[in-house]
Jmol script that loads the backbone (N, CA, C; Angstrom):
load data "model"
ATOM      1  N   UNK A   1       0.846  -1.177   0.000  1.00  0.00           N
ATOM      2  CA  UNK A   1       0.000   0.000   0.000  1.00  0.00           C
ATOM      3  C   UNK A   1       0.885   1.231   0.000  1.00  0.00           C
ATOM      4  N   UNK A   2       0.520   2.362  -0.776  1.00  0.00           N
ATOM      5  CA  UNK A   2       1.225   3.600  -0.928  1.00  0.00           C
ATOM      6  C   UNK A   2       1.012   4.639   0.315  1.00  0.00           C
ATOM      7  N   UNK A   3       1.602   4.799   0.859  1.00  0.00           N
ATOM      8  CA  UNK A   3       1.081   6.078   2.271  1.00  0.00           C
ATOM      9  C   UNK A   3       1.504   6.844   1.791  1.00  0.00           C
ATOM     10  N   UNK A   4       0.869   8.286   1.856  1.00  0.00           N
ATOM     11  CA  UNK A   4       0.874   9.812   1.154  1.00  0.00           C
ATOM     12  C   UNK A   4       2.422  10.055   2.290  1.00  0.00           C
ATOM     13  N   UNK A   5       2.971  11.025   1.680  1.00  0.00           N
ATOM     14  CA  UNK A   5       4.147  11.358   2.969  1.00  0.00           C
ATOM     15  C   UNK A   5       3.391  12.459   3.997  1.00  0.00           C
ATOM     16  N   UNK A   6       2.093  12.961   3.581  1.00  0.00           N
ATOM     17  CA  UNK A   6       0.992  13.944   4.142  1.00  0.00           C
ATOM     18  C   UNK A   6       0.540  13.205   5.772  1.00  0.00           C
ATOM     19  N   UNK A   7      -0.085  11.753   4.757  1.00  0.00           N
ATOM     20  CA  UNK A   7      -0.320  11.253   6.202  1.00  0.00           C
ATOM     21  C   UNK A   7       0.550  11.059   7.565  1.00  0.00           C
ATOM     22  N   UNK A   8       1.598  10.180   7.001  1.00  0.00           N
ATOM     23  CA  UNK A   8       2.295  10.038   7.551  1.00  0.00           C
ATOM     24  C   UNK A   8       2.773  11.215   8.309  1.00  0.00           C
ATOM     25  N   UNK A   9       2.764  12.672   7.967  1.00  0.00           N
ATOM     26  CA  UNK A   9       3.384  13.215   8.722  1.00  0.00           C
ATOM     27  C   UNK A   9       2.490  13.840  10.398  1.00  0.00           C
ATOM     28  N   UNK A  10       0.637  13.073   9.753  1.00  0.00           N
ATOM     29  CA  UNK A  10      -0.140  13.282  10.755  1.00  0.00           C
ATOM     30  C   UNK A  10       0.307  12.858  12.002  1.00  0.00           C
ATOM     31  N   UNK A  11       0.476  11.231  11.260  1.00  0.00           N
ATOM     32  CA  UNK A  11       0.715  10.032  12.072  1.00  0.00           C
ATOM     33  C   UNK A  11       2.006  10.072  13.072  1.00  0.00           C
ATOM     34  N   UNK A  12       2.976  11.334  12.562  1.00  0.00           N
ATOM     35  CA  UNK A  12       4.368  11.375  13.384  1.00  0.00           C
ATOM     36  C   UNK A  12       3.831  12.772  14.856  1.00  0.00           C
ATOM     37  N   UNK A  13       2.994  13.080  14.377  1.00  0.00           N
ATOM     38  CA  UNK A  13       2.281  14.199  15.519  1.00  0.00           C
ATOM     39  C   UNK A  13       1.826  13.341  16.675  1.00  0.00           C
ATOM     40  N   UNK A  14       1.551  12.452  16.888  1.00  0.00           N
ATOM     41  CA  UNK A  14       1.061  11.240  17.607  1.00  0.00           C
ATOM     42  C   UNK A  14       2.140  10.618  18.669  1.00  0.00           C
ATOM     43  N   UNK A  15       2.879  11.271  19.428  1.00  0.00           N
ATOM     44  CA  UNK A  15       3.841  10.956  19.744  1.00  0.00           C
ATOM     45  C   UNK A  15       3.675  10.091  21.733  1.00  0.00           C
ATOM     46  N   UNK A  16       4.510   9.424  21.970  1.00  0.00           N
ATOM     47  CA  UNK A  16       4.427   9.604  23.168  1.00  0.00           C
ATOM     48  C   UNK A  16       5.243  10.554  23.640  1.00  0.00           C
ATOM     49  N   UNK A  17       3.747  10.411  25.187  1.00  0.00           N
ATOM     50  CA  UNK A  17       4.162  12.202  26.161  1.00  0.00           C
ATOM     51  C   UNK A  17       3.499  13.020  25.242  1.00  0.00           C
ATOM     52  N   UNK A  18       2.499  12.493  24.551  1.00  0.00           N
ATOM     53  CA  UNK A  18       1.359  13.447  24.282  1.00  0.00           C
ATOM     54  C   UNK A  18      -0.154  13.725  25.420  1.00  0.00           C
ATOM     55  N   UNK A  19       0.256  14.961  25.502  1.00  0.00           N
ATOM     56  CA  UNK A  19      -0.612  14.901  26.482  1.00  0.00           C
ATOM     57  C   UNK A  19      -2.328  15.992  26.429  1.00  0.00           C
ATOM     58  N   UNK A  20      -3.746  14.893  26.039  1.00  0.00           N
ATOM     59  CA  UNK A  20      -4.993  15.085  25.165  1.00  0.00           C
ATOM     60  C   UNK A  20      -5.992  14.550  26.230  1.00  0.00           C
ATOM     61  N   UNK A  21      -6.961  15.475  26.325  1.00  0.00           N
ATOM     62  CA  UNK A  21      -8.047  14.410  27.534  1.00  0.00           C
ATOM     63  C   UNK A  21      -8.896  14.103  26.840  1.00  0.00           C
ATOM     64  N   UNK A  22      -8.993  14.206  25.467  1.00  0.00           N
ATOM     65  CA  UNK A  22     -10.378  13.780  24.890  1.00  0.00           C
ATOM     66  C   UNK A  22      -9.831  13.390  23.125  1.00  0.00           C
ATOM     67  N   UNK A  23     -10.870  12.673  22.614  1.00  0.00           N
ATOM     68  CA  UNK A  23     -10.468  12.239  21.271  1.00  0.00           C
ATOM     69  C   UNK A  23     -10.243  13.669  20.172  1.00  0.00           C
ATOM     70  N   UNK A  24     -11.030  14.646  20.538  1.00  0.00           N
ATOM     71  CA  UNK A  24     -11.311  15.292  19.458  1.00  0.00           C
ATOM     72  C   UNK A  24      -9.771  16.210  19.807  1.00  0.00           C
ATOM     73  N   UNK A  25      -9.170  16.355  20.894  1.00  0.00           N
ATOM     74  CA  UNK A  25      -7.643  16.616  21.347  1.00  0.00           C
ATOM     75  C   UNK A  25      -6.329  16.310  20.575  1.00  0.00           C
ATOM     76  N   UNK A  26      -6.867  14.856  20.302  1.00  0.00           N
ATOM     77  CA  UNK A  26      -5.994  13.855  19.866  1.00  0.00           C
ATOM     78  C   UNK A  26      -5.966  14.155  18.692  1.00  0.00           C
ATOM     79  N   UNK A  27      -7.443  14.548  18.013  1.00  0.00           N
ATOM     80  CA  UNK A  27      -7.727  15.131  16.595  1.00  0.00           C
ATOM     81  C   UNK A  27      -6.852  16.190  15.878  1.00  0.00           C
ATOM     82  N   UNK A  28      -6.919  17.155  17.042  1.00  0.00           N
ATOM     83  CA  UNK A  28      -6.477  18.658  16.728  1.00  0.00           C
ATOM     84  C   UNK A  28      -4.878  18.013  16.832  1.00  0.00           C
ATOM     85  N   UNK A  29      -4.671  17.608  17.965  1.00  0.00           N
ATOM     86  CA  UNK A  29      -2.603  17.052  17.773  1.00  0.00           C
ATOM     87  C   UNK A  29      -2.114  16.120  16.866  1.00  0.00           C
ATOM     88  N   UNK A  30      -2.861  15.885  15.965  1.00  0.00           N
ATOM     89  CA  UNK A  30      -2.471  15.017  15.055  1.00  0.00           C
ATOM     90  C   UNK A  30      -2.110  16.123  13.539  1.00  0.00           C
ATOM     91  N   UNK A  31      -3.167  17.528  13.671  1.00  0.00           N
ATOM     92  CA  UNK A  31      -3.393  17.850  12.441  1.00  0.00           C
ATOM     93  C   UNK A  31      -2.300  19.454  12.351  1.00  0.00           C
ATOM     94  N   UNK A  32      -1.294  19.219  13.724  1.00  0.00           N
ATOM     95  CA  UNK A  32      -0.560  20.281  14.026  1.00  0.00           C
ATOM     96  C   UNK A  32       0.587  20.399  12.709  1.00  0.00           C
ATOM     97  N   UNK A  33       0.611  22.058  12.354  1.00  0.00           N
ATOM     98  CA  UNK A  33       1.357  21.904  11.005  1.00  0.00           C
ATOM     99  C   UNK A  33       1.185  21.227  10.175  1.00  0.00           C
ATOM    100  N   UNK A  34      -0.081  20.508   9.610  1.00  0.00           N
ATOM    101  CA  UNK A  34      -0.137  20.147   8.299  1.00  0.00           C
ATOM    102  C   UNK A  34      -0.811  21.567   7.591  1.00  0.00           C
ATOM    103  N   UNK A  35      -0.795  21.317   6.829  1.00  0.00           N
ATOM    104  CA  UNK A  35      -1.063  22.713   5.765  1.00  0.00           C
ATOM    105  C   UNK A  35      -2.000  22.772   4.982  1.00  0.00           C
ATOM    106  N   UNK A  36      -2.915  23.304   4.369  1.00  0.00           N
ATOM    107  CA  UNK A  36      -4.425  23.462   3.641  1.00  0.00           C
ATOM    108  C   UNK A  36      -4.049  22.737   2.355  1.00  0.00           C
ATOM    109  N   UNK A  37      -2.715  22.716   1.630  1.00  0.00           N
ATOM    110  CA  UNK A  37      -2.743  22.261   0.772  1.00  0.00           C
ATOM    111  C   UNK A  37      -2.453  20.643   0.715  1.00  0.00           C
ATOM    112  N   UNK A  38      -2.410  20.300   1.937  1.00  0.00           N
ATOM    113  CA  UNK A  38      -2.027  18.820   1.947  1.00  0.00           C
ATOM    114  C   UNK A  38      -3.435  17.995   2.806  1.00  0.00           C
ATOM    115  N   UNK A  39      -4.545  18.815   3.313  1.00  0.00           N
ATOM    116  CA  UNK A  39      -5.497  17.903   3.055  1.00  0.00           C
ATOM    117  C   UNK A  39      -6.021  17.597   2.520  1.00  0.00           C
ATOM    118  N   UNK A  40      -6.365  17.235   1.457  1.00  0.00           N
ATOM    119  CA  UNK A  40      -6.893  16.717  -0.054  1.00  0.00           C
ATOM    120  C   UNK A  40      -6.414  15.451  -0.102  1.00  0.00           C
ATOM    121  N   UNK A  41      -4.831  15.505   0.070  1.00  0.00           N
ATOM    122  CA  UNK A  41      -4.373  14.418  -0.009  1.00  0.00           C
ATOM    123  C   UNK A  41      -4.721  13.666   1.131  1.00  0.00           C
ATOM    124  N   UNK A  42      -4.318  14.164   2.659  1.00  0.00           N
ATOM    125  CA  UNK A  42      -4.969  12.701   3.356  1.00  0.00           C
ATOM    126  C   UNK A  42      -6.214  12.386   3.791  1.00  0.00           C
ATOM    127  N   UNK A  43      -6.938  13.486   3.439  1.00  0.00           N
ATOM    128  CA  UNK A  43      -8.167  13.146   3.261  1.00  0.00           C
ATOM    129  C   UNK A  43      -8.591  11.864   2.323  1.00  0.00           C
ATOM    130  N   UNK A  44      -8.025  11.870   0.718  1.00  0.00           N
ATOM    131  CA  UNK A  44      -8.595  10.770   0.003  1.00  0.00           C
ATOM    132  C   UNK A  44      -7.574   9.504   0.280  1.00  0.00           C
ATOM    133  N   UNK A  45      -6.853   9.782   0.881  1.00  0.00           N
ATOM    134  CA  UNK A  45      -6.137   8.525   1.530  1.00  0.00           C
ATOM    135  C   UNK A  45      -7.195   7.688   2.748  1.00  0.00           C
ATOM    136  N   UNK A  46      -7.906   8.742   3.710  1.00  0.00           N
ATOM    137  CA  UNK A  46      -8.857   8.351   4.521  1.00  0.00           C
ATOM    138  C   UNK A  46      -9.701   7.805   4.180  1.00  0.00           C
ATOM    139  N   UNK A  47     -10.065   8.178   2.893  1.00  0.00           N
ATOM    140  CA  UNK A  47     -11.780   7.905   2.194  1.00  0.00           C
ATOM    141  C   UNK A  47     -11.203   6.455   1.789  1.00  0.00           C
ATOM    142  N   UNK A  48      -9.671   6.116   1.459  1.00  0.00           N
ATOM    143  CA  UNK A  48      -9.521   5.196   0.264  1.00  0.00           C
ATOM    144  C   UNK A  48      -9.676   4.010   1.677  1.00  0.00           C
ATOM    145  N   UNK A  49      -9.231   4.058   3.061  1.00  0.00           N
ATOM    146  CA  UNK A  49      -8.539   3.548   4.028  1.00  0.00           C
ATOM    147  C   UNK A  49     -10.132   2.817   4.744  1.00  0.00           C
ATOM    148  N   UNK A  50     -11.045   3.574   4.720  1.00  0.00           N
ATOM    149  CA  UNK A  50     -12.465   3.776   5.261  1.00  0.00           C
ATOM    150  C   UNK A  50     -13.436   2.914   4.344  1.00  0.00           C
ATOM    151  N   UNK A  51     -13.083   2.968   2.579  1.00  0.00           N
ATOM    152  CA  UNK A  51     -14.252   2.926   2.317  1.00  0.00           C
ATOM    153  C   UNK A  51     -14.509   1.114   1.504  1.00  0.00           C
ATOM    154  N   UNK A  52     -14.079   0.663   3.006  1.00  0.00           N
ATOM    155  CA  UNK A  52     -14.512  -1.287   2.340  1.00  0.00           C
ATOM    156  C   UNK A  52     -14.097  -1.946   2.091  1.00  0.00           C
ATOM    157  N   UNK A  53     -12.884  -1.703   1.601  1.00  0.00           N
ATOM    158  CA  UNK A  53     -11.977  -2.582   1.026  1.00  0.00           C
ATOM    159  C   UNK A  53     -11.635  -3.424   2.260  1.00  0.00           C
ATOM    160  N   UNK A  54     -10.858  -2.717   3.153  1.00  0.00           N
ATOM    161  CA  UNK A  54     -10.604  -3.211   4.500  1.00  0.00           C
ATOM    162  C   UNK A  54     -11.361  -3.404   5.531  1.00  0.00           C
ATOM    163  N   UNK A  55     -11.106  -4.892   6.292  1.00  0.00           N
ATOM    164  CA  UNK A  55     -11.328  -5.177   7.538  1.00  0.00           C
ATOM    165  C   UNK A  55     -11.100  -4.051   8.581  1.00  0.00           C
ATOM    166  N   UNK A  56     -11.804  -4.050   9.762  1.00  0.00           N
ATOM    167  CA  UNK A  56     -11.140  -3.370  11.048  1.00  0.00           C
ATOM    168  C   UNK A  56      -9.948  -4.437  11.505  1.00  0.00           C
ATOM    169  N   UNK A  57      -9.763  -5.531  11.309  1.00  0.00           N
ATOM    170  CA  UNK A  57      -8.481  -5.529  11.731  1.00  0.00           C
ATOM    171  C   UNK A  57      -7.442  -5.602  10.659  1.00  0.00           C
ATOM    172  N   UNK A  58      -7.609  -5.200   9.689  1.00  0.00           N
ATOM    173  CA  UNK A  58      -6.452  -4.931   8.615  1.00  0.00           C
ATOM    174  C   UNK A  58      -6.272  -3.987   8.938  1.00  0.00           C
ATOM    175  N   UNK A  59      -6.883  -2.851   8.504  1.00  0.00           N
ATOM    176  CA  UNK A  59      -7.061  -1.200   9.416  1.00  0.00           C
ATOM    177  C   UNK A  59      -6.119  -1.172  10.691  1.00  0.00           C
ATOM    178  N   UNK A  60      -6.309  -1.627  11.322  1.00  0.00           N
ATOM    179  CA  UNK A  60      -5.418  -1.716  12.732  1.00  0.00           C
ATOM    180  C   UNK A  60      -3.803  -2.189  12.426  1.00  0.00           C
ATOM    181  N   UNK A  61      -3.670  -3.103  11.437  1.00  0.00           N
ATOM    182  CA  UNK A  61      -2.468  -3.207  11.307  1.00  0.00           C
ATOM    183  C   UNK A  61      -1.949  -2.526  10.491  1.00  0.00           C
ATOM    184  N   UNK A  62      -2.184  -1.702   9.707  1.00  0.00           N
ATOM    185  CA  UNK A  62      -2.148  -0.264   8.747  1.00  0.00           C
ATOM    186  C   UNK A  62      -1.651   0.427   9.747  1.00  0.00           C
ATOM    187  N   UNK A  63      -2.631   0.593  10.719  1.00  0.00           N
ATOM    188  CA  UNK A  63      -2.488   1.375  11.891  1.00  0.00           C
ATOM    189  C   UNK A  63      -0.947   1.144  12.685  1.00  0.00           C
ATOM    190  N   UNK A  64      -0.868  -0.108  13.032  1.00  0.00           N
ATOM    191  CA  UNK A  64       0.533  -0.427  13.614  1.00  0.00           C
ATOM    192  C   UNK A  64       1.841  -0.137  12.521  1.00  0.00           C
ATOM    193  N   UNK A  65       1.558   0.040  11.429  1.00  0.00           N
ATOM    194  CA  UNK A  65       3.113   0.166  10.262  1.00  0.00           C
ATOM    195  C   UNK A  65       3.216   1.504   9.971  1.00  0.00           C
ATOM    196  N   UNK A  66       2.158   2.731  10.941  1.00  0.00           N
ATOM    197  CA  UNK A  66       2.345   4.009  10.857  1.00  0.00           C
ATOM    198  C   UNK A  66       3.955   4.590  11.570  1.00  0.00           C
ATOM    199  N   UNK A  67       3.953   5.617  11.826  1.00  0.00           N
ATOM    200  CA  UNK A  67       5.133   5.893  12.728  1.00  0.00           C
ATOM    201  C   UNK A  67       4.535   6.936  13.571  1.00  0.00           C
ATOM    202  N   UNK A  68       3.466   6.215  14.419  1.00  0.00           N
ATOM    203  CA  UNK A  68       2.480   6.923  15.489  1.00  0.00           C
ATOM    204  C   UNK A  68       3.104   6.225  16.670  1.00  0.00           C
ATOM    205  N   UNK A  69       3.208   6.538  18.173  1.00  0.00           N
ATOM    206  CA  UNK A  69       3.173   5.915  19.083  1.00  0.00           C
ATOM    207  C   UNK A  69       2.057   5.828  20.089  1.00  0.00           C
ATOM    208  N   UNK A  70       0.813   6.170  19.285  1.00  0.00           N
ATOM    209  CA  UNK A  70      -0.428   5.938  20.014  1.00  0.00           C
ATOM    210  C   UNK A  70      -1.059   4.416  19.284  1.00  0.00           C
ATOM    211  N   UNK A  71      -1.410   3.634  19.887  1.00  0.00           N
ATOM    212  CA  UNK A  71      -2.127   2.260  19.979  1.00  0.00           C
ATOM    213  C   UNK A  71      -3.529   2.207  20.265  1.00  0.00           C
ATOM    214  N   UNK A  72      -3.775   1.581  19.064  1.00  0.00           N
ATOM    215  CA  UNK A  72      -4.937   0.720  19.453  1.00  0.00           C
ATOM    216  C   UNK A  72      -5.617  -0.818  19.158  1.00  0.00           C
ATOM    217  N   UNK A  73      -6.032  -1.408  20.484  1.00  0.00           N
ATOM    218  CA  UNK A  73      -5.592  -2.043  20.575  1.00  0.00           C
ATOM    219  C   UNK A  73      -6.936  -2.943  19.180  1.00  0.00           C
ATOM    220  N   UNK A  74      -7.675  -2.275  19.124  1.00  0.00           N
ATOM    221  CA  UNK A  74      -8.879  -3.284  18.273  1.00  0.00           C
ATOM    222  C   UNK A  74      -9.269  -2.038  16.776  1.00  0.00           C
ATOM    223  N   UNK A  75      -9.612  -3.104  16.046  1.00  0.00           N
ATOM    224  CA  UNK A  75      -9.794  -2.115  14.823  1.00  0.00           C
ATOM    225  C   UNK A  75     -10.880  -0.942  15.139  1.00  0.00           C
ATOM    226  N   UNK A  76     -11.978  -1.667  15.818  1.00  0.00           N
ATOM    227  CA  UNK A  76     -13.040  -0.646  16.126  1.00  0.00           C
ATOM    228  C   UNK A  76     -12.325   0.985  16.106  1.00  0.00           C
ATOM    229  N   UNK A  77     -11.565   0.860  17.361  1.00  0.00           N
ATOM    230  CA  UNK A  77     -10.886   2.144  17.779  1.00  0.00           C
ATOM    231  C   UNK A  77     -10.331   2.954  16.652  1.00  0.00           C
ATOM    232  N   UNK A  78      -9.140   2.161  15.904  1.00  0.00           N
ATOM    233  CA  UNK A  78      -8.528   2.581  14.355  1.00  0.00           C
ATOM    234  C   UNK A  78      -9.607   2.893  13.756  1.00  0.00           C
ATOM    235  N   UNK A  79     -10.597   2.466  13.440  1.00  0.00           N
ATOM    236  CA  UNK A  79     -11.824   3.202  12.430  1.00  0.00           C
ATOM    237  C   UNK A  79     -12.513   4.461  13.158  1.00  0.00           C
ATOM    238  N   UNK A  80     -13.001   4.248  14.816  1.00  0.00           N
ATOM    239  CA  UNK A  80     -13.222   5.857  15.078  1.00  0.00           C
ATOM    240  C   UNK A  80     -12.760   6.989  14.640  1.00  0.00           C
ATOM    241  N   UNK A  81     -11.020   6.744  14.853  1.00  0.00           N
ATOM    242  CA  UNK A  81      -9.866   7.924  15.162  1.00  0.00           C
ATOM    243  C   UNK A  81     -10.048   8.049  13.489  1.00  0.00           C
ATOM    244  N   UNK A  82     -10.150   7.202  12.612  1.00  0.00           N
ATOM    245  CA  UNK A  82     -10.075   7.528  11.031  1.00  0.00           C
ATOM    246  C   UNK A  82     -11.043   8.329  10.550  1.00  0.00           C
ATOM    247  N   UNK A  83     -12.090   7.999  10.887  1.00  0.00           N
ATOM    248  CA  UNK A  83     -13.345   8.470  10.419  1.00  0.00           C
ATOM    249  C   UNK A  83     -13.456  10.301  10.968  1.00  0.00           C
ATOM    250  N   UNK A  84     -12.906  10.281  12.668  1.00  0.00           N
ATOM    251  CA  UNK A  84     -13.069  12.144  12.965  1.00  0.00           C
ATOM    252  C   UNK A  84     -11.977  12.345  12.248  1.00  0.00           C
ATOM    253  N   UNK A  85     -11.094  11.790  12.078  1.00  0.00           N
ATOM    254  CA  UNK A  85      -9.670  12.266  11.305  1.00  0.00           C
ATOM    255  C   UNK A  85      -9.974  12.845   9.971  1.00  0.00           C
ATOM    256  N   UNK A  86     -11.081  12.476   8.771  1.00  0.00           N
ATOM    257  CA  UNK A  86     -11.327  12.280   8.126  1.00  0.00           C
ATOM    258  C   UNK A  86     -12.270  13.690   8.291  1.00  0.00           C
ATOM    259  N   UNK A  87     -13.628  12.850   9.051  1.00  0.00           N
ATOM    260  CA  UNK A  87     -14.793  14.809   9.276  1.00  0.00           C
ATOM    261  C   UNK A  87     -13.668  15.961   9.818  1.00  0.00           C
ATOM    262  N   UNK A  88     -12.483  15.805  10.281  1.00  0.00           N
ATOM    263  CA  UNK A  88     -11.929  17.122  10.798  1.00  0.00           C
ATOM    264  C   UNK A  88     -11.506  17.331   9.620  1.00  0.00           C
ATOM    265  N   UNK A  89     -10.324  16.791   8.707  1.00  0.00           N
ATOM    266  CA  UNK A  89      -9.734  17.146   7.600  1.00  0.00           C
ATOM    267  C   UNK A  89     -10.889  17.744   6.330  1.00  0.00           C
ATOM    268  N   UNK A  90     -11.599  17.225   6.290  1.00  0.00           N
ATOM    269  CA  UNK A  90     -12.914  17.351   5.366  1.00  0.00           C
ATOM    270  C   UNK A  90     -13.591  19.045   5.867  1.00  0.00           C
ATOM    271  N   UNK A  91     -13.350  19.126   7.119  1.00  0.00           N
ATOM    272  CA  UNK A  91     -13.903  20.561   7.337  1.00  0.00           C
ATOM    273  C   UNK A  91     -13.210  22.060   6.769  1.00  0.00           C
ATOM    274  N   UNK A  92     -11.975  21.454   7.005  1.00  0.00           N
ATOM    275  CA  UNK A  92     -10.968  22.374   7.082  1.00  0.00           C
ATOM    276  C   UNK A  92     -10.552  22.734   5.760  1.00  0.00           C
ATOM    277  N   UNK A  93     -10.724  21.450   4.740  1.00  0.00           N
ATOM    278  CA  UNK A  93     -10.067  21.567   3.233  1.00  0.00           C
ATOM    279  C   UNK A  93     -10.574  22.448   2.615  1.00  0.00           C
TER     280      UNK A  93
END
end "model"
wireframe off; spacefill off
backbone 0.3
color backbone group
């Protein structure tokens, strides 16, 4: 699978000793310094990631070959965080 270098650079915002009390937290620290012109791109990376092809637990292991140090441990979770990841980026573009 091709990862945008966009996403990925969401996915490096994700760090441990991040410190978020709520998901939509986690949202906003993920989307620190990405730039208007690069959500398009991980946006349709989201849509491509979201829309069927994949299991929730394929998704999750997508999830584990990121270079995030936040975990989760069941796909369920990986599809939440994708999906606001996705309505936040989608707002903003």
């Amino acid at each position: 699978m091709d990862i945008p270098d966009e996403f990925k650079k969401v996915c490096r915002n994700l760090v441990q000793g991040l410190e978020v009390s709520s998901a939509q937290d986690l949202i906003q620290a993920s989307l620190v310094g990405i730039e208007p012109h690069e959500r398009p791109t991980i946006k349709a990376f989201l849509d491509e990631l979201l829309g069927g092809r994949h299991s929730d637990d394929q998704l999750k292991e997508i999830w584990w070959s990121m270079p995030s140090d936040i975990v989760f441990h069941e796909g369920k979770g990986v599809v939440t965080f994708l999906s606001m990841l996705r309505d936040e980026v989608e707002k903003a573009a």
